[in-house]
C-alpha positions, -999 to +999 in steps of 0.1 A: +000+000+000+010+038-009+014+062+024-007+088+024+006+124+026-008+150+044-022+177+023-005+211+022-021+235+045-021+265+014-049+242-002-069+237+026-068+271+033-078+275-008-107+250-007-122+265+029-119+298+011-139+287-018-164+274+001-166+304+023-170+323-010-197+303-020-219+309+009-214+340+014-222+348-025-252+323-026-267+344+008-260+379-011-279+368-042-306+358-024-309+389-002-306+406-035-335+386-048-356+392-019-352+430-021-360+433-054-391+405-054-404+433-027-395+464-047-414+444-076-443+437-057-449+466-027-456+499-038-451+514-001-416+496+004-407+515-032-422+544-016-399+542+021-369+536-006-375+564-026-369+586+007-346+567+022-320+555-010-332+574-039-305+561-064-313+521-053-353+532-069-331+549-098-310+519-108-344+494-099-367+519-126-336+517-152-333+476-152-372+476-153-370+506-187-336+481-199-354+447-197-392+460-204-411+486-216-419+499-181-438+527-171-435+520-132-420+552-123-446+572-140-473+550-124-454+558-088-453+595-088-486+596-099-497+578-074-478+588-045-489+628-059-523+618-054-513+608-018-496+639-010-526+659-018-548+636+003-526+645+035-526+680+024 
């Protein structure tokens, strides 16, 4: 039988990287995903990002123009214009 030698620790310390890597990117997508699925489907949260982070509603209005003949943001400001003056 062939000994065995041990493994170098460089590539353990590559292949725990990777793997740390690949969690960390798979639980970023998916928090992307889950902001965007709720920008997608809740006017209000769109609303409480256009306050808060006005170029994240910017860049989330471009894709939507890029990918599909959106009209969200017009549809938005309309709307949330009609709220104002309701408050008013």
């Amino acid at each position: 039988m062939l000994p065995k030698a041990p493994k170098s620790g460089f590539w353990k310390f590559v292949k725990g990287s990777a793997k740390t890597l690949f969690v960390i990117e798979a639980v970023c997508f998916a928090a992307s995903y889950a902001v965007y699925y709720r920008m997608n489907t809740n006017r209000e949260f769109r609303q409480y990002i256009n306050e808060n982070y006005p170029f994240v509603l910017d860049y989330y209005y471009k894709v939507g123009e890029i990918i599909g003949n959106s009209n969200l943001r017009e549809i938005d400001a309309t709307v949330w214009k009609s709220d104002q003056k309701k408050n008013n």
